[in-house]
N, C-alpha and C positions, 0 to 999 in steps of 0.2 A: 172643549168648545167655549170660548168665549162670550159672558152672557152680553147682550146688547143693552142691558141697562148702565154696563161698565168702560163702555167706550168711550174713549177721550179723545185727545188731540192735545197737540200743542205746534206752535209757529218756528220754526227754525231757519231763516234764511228767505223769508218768504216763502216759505215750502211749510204744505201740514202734514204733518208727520203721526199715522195714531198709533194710537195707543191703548191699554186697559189698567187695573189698579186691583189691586187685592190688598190685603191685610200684612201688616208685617209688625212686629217689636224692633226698636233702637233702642241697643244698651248705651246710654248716654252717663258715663264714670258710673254706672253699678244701678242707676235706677232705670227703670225699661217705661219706654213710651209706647202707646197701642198708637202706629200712623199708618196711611196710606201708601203702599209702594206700588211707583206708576212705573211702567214698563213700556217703552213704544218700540216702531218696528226698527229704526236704524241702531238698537239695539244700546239705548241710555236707556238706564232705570234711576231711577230719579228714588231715593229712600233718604231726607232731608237736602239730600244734593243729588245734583245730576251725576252720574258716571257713569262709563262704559261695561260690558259684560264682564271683561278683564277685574276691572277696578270694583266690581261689585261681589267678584268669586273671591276678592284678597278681605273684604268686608264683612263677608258671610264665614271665611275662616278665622278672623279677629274676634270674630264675636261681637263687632258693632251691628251686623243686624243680626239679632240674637235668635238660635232655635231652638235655645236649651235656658228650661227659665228655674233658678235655683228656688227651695223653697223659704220662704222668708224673705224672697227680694219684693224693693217696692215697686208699684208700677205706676202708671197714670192716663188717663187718656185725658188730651188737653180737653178744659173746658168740658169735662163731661163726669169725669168722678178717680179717685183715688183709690189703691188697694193695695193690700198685702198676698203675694201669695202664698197656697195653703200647700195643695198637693198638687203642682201644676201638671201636665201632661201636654207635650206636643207632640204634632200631626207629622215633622218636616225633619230631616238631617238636613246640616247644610248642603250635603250634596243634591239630596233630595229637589229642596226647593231652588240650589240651581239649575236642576235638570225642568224643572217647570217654568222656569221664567228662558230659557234656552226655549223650550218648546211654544211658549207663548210668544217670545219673537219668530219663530219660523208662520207658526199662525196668523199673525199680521199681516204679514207679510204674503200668504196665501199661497206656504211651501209648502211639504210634506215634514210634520211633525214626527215624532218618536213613534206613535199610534201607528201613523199612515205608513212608515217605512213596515213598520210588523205584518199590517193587513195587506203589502204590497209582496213581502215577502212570503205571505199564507197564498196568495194567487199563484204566486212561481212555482211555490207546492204541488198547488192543485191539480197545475198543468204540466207540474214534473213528477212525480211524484219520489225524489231520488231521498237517501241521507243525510246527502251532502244539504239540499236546499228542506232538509229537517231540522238540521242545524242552523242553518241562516233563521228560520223561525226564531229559534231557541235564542240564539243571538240580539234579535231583534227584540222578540219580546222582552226579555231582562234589560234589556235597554230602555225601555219605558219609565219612567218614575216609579217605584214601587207604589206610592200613593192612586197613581191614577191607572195602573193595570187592569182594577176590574172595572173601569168603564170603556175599556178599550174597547168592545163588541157591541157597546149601547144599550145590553140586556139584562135587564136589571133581575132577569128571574135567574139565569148562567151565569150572569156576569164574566167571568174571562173563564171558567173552567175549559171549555173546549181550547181555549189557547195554552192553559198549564198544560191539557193532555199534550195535544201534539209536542210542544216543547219538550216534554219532559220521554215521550217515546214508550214504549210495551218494555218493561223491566226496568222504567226509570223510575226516576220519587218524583210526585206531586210534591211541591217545595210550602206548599200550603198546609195540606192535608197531612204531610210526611209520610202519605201512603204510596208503595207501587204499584204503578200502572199498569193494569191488565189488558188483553188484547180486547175484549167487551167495550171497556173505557174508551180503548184509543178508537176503535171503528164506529163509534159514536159519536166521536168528536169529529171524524172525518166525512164522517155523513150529514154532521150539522153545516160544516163549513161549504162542501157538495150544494147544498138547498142555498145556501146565499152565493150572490153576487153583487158584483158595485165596490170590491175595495180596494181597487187603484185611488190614490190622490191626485186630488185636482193639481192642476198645471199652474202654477203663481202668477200673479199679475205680472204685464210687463215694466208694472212703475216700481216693484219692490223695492224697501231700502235697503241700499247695503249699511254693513254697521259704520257707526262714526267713528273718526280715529280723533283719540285723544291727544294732544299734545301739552305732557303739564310743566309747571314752572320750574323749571333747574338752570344750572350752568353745565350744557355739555361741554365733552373733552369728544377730540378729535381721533377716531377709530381707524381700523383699515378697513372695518366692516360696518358701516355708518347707518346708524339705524332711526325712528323718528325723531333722535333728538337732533337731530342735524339738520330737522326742520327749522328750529329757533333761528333767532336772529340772529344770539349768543354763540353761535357753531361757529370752529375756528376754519372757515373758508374765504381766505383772501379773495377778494374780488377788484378787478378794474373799473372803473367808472370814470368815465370824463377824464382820459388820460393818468388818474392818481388809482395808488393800489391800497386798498383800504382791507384792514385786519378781520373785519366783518360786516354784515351790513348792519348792525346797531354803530361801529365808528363812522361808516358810509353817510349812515339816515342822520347820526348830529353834524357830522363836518358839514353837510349842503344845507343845515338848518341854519347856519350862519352867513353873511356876506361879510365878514372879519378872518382876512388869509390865515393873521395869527393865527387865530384861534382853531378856524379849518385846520392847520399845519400840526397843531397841537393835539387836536380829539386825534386827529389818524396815528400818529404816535402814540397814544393812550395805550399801555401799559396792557388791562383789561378793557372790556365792553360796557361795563360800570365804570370805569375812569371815564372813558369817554363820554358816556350820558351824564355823569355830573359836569363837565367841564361844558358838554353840549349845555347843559341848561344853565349853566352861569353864564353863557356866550352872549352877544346880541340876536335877537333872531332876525329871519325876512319878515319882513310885515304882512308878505301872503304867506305866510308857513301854513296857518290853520286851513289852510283852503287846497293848499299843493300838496300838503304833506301826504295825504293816503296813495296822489298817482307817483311822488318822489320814490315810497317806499314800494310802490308794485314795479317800478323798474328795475331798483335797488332786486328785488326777489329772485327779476328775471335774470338778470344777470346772473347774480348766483347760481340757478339752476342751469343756465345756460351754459356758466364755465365751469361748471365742475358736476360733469353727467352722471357718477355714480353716486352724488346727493340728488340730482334728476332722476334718477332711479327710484329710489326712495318716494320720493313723491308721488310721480306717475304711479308705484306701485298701490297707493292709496285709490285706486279706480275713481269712481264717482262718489266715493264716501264725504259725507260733512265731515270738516276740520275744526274741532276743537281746539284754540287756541288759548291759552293759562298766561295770564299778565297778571299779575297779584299786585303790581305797580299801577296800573292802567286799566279801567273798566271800558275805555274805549277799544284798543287794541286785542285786548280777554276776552274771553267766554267769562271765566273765573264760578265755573261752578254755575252758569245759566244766568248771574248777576252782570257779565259784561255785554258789550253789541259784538264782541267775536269779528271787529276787522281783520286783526289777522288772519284768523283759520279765510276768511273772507278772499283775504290775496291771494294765499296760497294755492285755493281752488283757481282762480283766475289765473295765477300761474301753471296750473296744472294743464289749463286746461289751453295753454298758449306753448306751451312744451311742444316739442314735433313726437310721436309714439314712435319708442324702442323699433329700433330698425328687427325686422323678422330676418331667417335666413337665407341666405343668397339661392335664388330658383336654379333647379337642377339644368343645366342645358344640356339637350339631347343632340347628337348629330343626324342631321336630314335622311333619312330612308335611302338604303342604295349606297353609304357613302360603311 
């Protein structure tokens, strides 16, 4: 459960998005920082930067957010005091504390966590009472964090024992205890569960976020099976515009930033995507460039997606998620780590959302009765 003194928020799009924070270490080159890691629901956790679930499980296996603290390393919490440690001890594997921040987005969100699947799967129990859904227990339970298993029942005098019983079955180990389960135990356990009711989980809001899709700064190459990166600009999909066939829409978006044919004639020939943004920026520009340019490049998008549907695939497959867009060039066009205004990810949605939805499959036609 989430305490209510730890709830946050933050602004994403004109959208509030919330959030909660706990505790974390950042091994920053060998000395560790005590900060804040904020977690919200569309699924950024923010641990000196923003990133996504993905980019935060490659973090937590780097050992930049640290769950293992050597002894003798230094630490600091800003502004607050210096230390050496002596004999540290931590609470978390990194799996550990991703399975928690995993669960803490579903909780935001107002889905059924790791808990809520286990207590969902002890009802199907109750009311079945087979092997097969003693194992789905069993399943469920171990799938909880190990950290937070014994507050899974809320009972601080049991704590989870009645969930090890049935888990574990008449002749299995209590994985705790390392004792086997006798038939006393387990009829105990199943008469406790008997007396309670109430552990379905609540139904989510209908506003839930989905997660945000990252899109970070590279030069893709052009796949048969084209995946986010073919979101960029830099993705090698010819497009037509205004009669000319331009190499991408970064050649597109500098050739119409100019009214000099040369020089148009020249960006679309560019070689690369970066030839052509430098040539584009040596060019003349229009004198309303600053003002056209964002509805230039939402055309520029459409097109794109329009002419080549299996990068529209792509897209559309992003559902309602914010778009993350990486311009390490551009704090305008960037997200860049929460430092940019995110135009890009900005169009994309709007492209997305100007897309026609993937045709379904063609309706069965029956012939008329009698025939």
């Amino acid at each position: 459960m989430i305490r209510k003194t730890r709830l946050v928020h933050r602004e994403a799009d004109g959208r509030r998005i919330p959030g909660t924070w706990r505790h974390a270490f950042i091994n920053n080159g060998g000395r560790y920082f005590l900060t804040d890691l904020f977690i919200y629901a569309d699924g950024i956790v923010d641990a000196w930067e923003p990133v996504t679930l993905e980019e935060f499980e490659r973090k937590l296996a780097s050992g930049r957010v640290a769950t293992e603290l050597p002894e003798g390393g230094r630490a600091s919490g800003h502004d607050l005091a210096e230390w050496t440690f002596g004999s540290p001890r931590t609470w978390h594997t990194a799996e550990q504390l991703l399975a928690e921040v995993r669960d803490t987005v579903e909780e935001l969100n107002g889905r059924p966590d790791s808990t809520d699947r286990c207590l969902a799967a002890v009802d199907r129990f109750m009311a079945d009472r087979t092997e097969a859904n003693r194992l789905a227990v069993r399943e469920a339970y171990y799938a909880i964090p190990e950290t937070v298993r014994c507050y899974a029942l809320g009972d601080m005098d049991l704590r989870d024992w009645p969930l090890r019983m049935l888990a574990a079955g008449v002749g299995g180990t209590d994985e705790v205890a390392e004792e086997e389960i006798g038939r006393e135990d387990y009829e105990e356990a199943i008469a406790y569960f008997a007396e309670r009711t109430g552990w379905g989980p609540a139904a989510g809001p209908a506003d839930a976020c989905p997660p945000s899709v990252h899109v970070p700064h590279c030069f893709p190459a052009a796949s048969d099976t084209p995946d986010k990166t073919s979101l960029r600009n830099t993705y090698p999909a010819p497009i037509t515009y205004e009669g000319t066939v331009h190499p991408t829409v970064v050649h597109a978006y500098w050739a119409l930033s100019t009214p000099d044919p040369a020089a148009r004639a020249a960006i679309t020939a560019a070689d690369t995507p970066f030839t052509a943004k430098r040539l584009g920026g040596e060019a003349v520009r229009h004198g309303d460039w600053e003002r056209t340019r964002t509805a230039v490049l939402g055309r520029l998008l459409l097109a794109k997606f329009t002419q080549h549907p299996e990068l529209a695939a792509v897209l559309l497959a992003t559902g309602t998620a914010a778009i993350l867009y990486d311009d390490m060039d551009d704090p305008f066009w960037g997200d860049n780590g929460g430092g940019g205004r995110n135009w890009m990810g900005r169009l994309l949605e709007l492209t997305r959302a100007e897309l026609p939805a993937p045709a379904g499959p063609e309706p069965v036609r029956r012939a008329p009765a009698g025939r």
